[in-house]
N, C-alpha and C positions, 0 to 999 in steps of 0.2 A: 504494500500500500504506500503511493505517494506520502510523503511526513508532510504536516500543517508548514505554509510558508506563506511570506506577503505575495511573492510569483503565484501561487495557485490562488491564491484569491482574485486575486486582477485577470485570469486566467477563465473564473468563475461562468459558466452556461454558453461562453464561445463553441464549445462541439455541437449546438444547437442551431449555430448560424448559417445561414444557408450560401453565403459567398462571402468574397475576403472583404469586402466592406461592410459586409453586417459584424462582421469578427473583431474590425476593427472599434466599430461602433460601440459592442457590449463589453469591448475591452474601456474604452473611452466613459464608457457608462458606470462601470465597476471605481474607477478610479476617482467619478463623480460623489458613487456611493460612499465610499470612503473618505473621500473629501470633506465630506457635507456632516457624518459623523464625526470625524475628528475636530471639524469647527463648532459642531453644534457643543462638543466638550468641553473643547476650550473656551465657550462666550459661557458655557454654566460655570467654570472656576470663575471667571471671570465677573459675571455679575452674583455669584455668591461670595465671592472676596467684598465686592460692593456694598454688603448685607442685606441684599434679593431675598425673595422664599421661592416667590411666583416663577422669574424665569430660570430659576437655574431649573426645579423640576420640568417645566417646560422644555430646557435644554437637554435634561435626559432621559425623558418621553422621545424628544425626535432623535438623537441617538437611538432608542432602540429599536421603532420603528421603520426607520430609516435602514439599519442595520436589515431588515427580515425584506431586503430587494433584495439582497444576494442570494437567501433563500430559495423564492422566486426563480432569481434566475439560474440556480445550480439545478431547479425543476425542470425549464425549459421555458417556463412561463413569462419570458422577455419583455412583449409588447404589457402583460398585465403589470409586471411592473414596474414598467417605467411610468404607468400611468398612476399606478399606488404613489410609486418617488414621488411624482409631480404634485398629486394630491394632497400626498400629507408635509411637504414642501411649503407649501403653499398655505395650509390648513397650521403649521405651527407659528408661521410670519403672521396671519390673519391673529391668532391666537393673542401673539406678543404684543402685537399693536393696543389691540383691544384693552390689555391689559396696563403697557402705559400708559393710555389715553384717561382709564380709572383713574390711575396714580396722578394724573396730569403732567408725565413727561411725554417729553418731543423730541425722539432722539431719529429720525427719518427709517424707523425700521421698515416702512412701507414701501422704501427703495428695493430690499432686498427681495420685490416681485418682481423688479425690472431682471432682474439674473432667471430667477423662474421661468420669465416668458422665452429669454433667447436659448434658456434649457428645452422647453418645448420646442422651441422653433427645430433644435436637432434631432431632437431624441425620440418625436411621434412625428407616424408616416400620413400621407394620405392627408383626406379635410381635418382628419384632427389634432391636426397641428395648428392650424389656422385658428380652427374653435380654442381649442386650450390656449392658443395665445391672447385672443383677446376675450377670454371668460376669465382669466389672469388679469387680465387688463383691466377688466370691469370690476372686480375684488379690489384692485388698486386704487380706483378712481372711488369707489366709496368708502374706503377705509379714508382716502383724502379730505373726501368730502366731512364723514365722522370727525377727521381731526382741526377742521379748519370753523366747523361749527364750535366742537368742544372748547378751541380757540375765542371764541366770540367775536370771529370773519363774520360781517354781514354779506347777505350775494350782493356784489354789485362789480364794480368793471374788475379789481386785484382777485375778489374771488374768481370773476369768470377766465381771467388772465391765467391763472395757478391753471383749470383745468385746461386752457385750449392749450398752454405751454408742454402740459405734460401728454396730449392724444397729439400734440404734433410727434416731440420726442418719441412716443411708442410706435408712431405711423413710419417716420427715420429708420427706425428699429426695426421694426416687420421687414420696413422694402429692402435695408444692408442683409438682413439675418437672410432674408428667403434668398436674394442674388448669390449669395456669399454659401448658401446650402448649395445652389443649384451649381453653381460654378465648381465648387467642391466635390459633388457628386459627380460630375464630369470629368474632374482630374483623377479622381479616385476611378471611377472606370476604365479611363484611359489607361492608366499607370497598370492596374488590372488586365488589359488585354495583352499590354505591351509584358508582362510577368509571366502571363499565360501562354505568351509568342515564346519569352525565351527558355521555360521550358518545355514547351514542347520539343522546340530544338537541342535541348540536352537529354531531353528524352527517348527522341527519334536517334541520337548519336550512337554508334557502336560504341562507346570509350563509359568506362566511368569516371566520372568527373564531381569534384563537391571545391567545397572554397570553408577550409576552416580560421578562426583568429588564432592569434597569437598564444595563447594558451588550449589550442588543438579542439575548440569548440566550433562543432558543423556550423556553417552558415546556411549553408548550400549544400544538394548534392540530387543530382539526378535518379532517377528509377531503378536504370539498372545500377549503380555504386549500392545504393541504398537495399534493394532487394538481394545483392550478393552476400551483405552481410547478418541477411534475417531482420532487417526493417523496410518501412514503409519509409516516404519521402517525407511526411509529415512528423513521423516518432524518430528520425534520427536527427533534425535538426535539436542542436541546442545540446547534446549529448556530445561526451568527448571523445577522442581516438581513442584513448585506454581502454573507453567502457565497448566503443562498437564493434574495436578490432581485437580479431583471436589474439592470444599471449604473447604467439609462436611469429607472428605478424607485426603486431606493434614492439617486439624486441628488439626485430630488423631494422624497423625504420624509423624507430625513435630517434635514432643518431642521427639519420638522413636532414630527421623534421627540423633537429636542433643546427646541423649544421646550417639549413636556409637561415635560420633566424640569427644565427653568430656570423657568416659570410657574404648575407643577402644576395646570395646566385642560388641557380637552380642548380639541382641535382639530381641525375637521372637513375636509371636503376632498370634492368633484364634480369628475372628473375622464375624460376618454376613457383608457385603459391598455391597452395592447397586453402581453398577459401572455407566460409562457417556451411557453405549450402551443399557441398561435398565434392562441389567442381575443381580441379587441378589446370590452372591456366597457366601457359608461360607470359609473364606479365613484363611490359615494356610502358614503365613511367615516369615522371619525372614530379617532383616539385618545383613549382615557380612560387617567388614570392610577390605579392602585391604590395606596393612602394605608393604611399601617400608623397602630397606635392613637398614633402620636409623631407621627403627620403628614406624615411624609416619604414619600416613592415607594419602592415595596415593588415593581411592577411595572408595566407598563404592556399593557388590552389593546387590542387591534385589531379594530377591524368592519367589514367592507366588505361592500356592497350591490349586487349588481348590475343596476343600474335601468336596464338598456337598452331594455328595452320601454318604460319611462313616458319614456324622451327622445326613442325613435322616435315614440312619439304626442304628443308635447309639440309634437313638428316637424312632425304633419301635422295637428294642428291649426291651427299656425302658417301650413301652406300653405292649411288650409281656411279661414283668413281671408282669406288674400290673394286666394283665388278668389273670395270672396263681394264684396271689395273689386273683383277686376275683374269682377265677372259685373256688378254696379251701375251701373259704370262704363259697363260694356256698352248695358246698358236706359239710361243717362241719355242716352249721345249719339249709340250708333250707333243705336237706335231711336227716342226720343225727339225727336232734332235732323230728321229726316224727315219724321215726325209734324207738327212746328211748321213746316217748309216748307211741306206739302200743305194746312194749316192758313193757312197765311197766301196761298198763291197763290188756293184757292179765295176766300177773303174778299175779296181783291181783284178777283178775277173778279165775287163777288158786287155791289160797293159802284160796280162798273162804273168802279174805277181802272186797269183795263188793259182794254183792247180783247180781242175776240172772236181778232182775225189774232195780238195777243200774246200770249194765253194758247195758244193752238197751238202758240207758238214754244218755249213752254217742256214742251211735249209730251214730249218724248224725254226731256226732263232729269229728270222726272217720273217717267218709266217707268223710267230707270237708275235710280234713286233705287228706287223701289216693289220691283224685280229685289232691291235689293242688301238692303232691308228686309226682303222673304221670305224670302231666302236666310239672313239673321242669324237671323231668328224660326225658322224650319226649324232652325237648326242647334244655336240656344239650347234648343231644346224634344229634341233629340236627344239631346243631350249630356246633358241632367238627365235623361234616361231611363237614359240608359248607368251615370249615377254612384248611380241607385235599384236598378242594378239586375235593370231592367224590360227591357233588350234581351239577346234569346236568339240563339244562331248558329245556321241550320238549313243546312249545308254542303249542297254537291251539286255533281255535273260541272257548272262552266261554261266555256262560251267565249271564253277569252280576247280574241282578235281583234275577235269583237262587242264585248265588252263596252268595250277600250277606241276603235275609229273611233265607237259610239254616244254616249260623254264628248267625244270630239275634235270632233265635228259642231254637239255645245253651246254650243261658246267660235271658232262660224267666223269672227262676224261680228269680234269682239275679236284673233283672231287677222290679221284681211286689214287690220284698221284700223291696227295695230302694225307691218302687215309684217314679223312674226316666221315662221323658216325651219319648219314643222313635220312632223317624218317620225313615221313610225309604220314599224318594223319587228319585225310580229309576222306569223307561221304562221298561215295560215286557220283550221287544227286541232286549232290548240293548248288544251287543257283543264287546269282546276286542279279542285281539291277546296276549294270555299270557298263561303259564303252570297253569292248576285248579288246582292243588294240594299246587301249588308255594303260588297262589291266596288265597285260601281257608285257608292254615296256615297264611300268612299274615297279612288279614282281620282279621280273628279269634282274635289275639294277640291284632291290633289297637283297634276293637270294645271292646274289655276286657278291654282294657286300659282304653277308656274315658266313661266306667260303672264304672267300678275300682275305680276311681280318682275326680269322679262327686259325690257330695254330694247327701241324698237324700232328692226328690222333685226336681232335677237338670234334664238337659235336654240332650238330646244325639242326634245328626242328620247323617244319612247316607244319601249322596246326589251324584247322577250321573248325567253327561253332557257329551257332547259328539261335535266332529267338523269333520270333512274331515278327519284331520290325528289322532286322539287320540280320547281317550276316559277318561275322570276325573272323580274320585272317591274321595268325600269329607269326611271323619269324623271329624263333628263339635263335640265339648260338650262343657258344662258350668261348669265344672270342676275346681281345683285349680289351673291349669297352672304349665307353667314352668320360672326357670330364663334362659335369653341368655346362661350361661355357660351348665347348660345344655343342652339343645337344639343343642348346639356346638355337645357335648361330643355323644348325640344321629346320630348326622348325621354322626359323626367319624365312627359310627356303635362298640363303646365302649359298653362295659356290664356295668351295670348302676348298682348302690346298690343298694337291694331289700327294696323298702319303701310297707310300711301298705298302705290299700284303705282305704278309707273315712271309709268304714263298717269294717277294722282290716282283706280286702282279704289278702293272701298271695302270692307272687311270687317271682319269682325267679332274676327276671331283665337282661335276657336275651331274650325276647320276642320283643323286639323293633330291638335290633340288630340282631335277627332272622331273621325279618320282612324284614328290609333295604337290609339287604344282599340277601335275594330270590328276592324282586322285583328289585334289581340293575342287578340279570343275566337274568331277562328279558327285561330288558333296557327300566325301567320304570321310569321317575322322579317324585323323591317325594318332598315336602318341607311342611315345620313346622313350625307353627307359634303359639305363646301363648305366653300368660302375668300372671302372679300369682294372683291365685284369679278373673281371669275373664274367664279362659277357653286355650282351646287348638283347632286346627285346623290341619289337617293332610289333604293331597293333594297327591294324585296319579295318575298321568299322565300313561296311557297304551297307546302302539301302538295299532291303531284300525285292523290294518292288519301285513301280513308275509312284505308286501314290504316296510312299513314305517321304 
């Protein structure tokens, strides 16, 4: 609960007002109320210091009275009471007069309707402002009249002079009060549209933006500033940076705030920020300070930017050099250095530096070599189609089983030379919903992998399972594993540096991000798990049908 303060009282039934000029108004009206009480106390010390009985009690009847507008207006009840103010306003001067009129003093308290009337002239809307001003006016003129008889004024030209003197005066008074409303009312809407203009334009702005004083109290601050931190535009004004901003937030920038206020420049700041509403933006801001015509700091605002997309592409442009750096890489030595082998054995062959029996010998080594060449240039020409674009997924029932003994049949010869354990436990019958082609290069690449990577006498499992909606394809092996960073860098779908197999295979290290990428445009989930030195686990989630 808000604590009791002078602010909440001045403060008092403005939530009730319907635009920023009625706001202003019962602010204006509240400060009246209190005005008019704390006067009404001090004329009661005052004429009981005098030795009064009459008005001091008089004086604090309209203290209390007076006091039960605010009431009123913490109800909602505005226009009722400003109309009670005015009445009992009015009804305690009428009161006082009367009464030193008894006594036989003349001290002009009948003046203090003329303040009455230009109270009404503000403070009620419509005809009856008009009426209450000169029904005021008319209380006035016969309290005059009361006092100028009790005087022993005969009517004759000085009586009639007193009245026409004082309905000229009130007439002055109506035409200044109404012009000076009207023209007021005018500025005040004006001022209001032009308030309305510019926020909306800090509203409509990508950026948040606020303008706080010198001791870090909001003046200002747009929708989105305001909404990011769990307030409205209305409850964060007047509230400090301490209180609006997380711990973790204003720890940072405490120092920033202080330094505007001790160097009077601006200080800018690029930062990742985890805001109160759960959003993590990378934030590009600055504090400026605002500099009155003396030069000193008058306020200071705030602008923050949130440039999370240009730092997400800042970073995959970053990755698209480093792919371009390994794709180079790629063409320099895993194709390149084969090239210059094949290049140099024929020449030899040619120049008749090796014999007919030794060029034979180097046969096989030749043809692994050309295997593991096609297979790089296949897989480099795939993967550039994938990242143009240019490969489509056309799904359809396949057969699991086939598909993966017809990859295992591929790697027989690699497999008996390694004497690695290889089982395949998959259902004759089993189908998925996924492109064979997508499938087949895939599989091919996993299973190479954890042959590849698995020492020999190591073990290798291909294992299928199946539910209602999917269908799993496991490849276990007992292989060297991986660390978390890579396993990160693999699911990135990152080309990987090309490491030697346990038996000195070759590759290219684009076969896994081949892999990821064909089975992600058949909306297949994969996940990876291994630990170095105990093996590797690969997991393939297929839709079992077109509706999944």
């Amino acid at each position: 609960m808000e604590p009791f303060s002078f602010k909440k009282i001045l403060r008092t039934g403005m939530s009730y007002a319907q635009s920023p000029l009625d706001k202003r108004r019962v602010a204006l009206f509240n400060y009246l109320i209190v005005f008019c009480v704390c006067t009404s106390f001090i004329l009661g010390l005052i004429t009981l210091s005098f030795g009064l009985i009459v008005q001091p009690v008089l004086c604090l009847i309209a203290c209390l009275l007076l006091s039960l507008s605010l009431l009123f207006n913490s109800q909602g009840k505005i226009s009722f009471s400003k109309g009670y103010f005015i009445f009992i306003g009015v009804a305690m001067i009428v009161g006082a007069v009367l009464v030193y009129v008894e006594e036989g003093t003349y001290v002009d308290t009948e003046n203090m309707l003329y303040a009455a009337m230009a109270i009404s002239m503000f403070m009620v809307d419509g005809v009856k402002k008009h009426f209450a001003y000169w029904f005021i006016f008319a209380c006035f003129l016969t309290l005059k009249v009361i006092i100028l008889n009790s005087q022993g004024l005969e009517f004759g030209n000085t009586y009639g002079l007193i009245i026409v003197n004082n309905l000229v005066v009130a007439s002055i008074l109506y035409l200044f009060l109404y012009v000076f409303r009207s023209i007021l009312i005018k500025a005040f809407d004006r001022s209001d549209q032009q308030e309305q203009t510019l926020r909306s334009l800090l509203d409509n702005a990508p950026l948040l933006m606020a303008l706080v004083d010198k001791e870090g109290n909001f003046i200002l601050a747009n929708n989105n500033y305001a909404s990011r931190f769990g307030y409205t535009r209305r409850d964060i004004i007047g509230r400090n940076r301490k209180e609006v901003l997380s711990s973790h937030i204003f720890e940072k920038h405490e120092p920033m705030f202080q330094d505007v206020l001790k160097t009077k420049k601006q200080v800018s700041f690029l930062e990742e920020t985890n805001l109160p509403d759960g959003s993590v933006i990378s934030a590009n801001g600055k504090y400026e300070p605002i500099l009155n015509v003396d030069g000193e700091i008058e306020s200071v605002a705030i602008c923050v930017d949130d440039v999370s997309e240009l730092v997400r592409a800042h970073k995959a442009l970053k990755v698209a050099n480093e792919t371009k750096d390994k794709l180079f890489s790629i063409i320099a030595h895993d194709i390149k250095s084969p090239l210059n082998l094949f290049h140099s054995i024929l020449n030899l062959n040619h120049d008749d530096v090796i014999s007919k029996e030794q060029f034979i010998e180097y046969q096989n080594s030749l043809k692994q070599r050309l295997g593991s060449l096609t297979s790089t240039v296949d897989e480099l020409l795939e993967w550039a189609r994938m990242q143009l674009g240019g490969i489509n997924a056309y799904p359809a029932k396949v057969n699991i089983s086939e598909v993966v003994h017809e990859n295992a049949d591929l790697f027989h010869t690699l497999i008996k030379r390694k004497n690695i354990d290889f089982k395949i436990d998959t259902p004759k019958d089993m189908e998925a919903w996924i492109d064979e082609n997508h499938f087949k290069v895939a599989l091919r690449n996993l299973i190479h992998n954890a042959i590849k990577y698995t020492n020999g006498g190591g073990s290798v499992q291909v294992i299928s399972d199946q539910n209602e909606s999917e269908t799993t394809v496991s490849i276990v092996d007992s292989g060297v594993g991986m660390s978390s960073e890579r396993i990160q860098s693999i699911i990135n779908k990152e080309i990987q540096k090309s490491k030697a197999g346990t038996d000195q295979e070759l590759g290219a290290g684009l076969g896994l991000s081949l892999s990821l990428g064909l089975l992600e445009k058949n909306n297949c989930n994969v996940s990876l798990t291994s630990e170095p030195n105990k093996g590797t686990k690969v997991e393939i989630k297929i839709p079992k049908s077109a509706t999944e």
